[in-house]
C-alpha positions in Angstrom: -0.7 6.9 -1.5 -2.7 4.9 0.9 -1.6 2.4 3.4 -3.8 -0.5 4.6 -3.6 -3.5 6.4 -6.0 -6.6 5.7 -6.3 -9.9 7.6 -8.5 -13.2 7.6 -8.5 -13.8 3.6 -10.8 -12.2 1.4 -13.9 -14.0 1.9 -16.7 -13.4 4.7 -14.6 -12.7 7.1 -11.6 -10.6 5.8 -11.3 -7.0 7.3 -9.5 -3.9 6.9 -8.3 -0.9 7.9 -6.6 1.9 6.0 -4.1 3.2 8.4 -3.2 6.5 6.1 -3.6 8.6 3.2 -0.8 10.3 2.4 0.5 13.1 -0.5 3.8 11.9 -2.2 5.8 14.8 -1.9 6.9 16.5 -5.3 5.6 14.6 -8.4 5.3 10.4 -8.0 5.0 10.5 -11.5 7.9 12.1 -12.6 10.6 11.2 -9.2 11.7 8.3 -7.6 10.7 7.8 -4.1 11.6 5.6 -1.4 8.6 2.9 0.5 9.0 0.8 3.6 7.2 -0.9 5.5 8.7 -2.2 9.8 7.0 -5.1 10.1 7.2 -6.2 14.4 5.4 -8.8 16.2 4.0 -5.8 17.5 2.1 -3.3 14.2 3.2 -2.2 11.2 4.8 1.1 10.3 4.8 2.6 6.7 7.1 5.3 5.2 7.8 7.3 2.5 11.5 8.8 2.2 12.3 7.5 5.3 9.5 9.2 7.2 6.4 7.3 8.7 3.9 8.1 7.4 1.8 5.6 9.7 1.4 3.0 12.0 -1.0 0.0 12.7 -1.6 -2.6 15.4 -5.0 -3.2 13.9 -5.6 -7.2 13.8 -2.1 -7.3 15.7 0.7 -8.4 13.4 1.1 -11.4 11.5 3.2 -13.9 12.9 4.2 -16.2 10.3 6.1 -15.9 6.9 4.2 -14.3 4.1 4.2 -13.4 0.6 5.4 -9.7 -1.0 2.8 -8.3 -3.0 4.2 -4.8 -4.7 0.8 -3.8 -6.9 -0.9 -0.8 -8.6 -4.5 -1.2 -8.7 -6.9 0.8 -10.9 -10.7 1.0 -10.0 -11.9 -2.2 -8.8 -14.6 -4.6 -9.0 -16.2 -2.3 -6.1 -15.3 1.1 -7.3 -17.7 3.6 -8.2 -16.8 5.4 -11.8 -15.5 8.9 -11.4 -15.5 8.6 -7.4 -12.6 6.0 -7.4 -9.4 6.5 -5.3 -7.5 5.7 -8.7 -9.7 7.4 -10.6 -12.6 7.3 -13.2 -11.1 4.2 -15.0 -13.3 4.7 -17.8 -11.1 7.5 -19.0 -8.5 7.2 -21.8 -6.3 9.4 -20.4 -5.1 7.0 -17.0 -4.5 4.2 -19.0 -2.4 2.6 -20.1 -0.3 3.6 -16.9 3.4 2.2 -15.9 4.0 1.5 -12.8 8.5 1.5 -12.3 10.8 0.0 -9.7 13.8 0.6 -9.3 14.8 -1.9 -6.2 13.1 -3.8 -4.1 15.2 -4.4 0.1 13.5 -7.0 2.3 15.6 -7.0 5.7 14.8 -9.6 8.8 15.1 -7.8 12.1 17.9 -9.6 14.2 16.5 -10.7 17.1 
């Protein structure tokens, strides 16, 4: 699983930084396992099972409401075949490919 934070949009100016890569323990194809994300005014801090896993301050953090985005992405319009963090997508084998939620918790920090 990787972790990355993005700012300023998508064109020229958009940015990013992946904050971690990290190995979901046992099989995250077979088990259930829990994500979060602490979102401050100061960073950001991802988790898996309730341990972080990382933390960013990179582009500071956003500061006004914004939208959830819960995605699984396969390749990419920039992703090289067979050297893609998803994998070769030109294989039969990865797709079709389901992608299940149980839940989804959005908390706002009382202040």
């Amino acid at each position: 699983m990787t972790s990355n934070v993005h700012i300023d949009g998508y064109g020229d100016d958009h940015e990013y930084r992946n904050v971690n890569k990290t190995t979901v323990p046992g099989d995250p194809y077979e088990e259930f396992h829990t994500y979060g994300l602490l979102w401050t005014e100061n960073s950001y801090s991802f988790y898996i099972d309730g341990i972080r896993a990382g933390v960013s301050t990179f582009g500071g953090a956003s500061m006004v409401p914004e939208f959830m985005l819960i995605s699984v992405e396969v390749g990419g319009e920039n992703a090289v075949p067979g050297d893609s963090w998803s994998g070769d997508i030109r294989k039969n084998d990865i797709l079709p490919s389901e992608f299940v939620i149980d839940y989804v918790r959005v908390y706002d920090l009382v202040k």
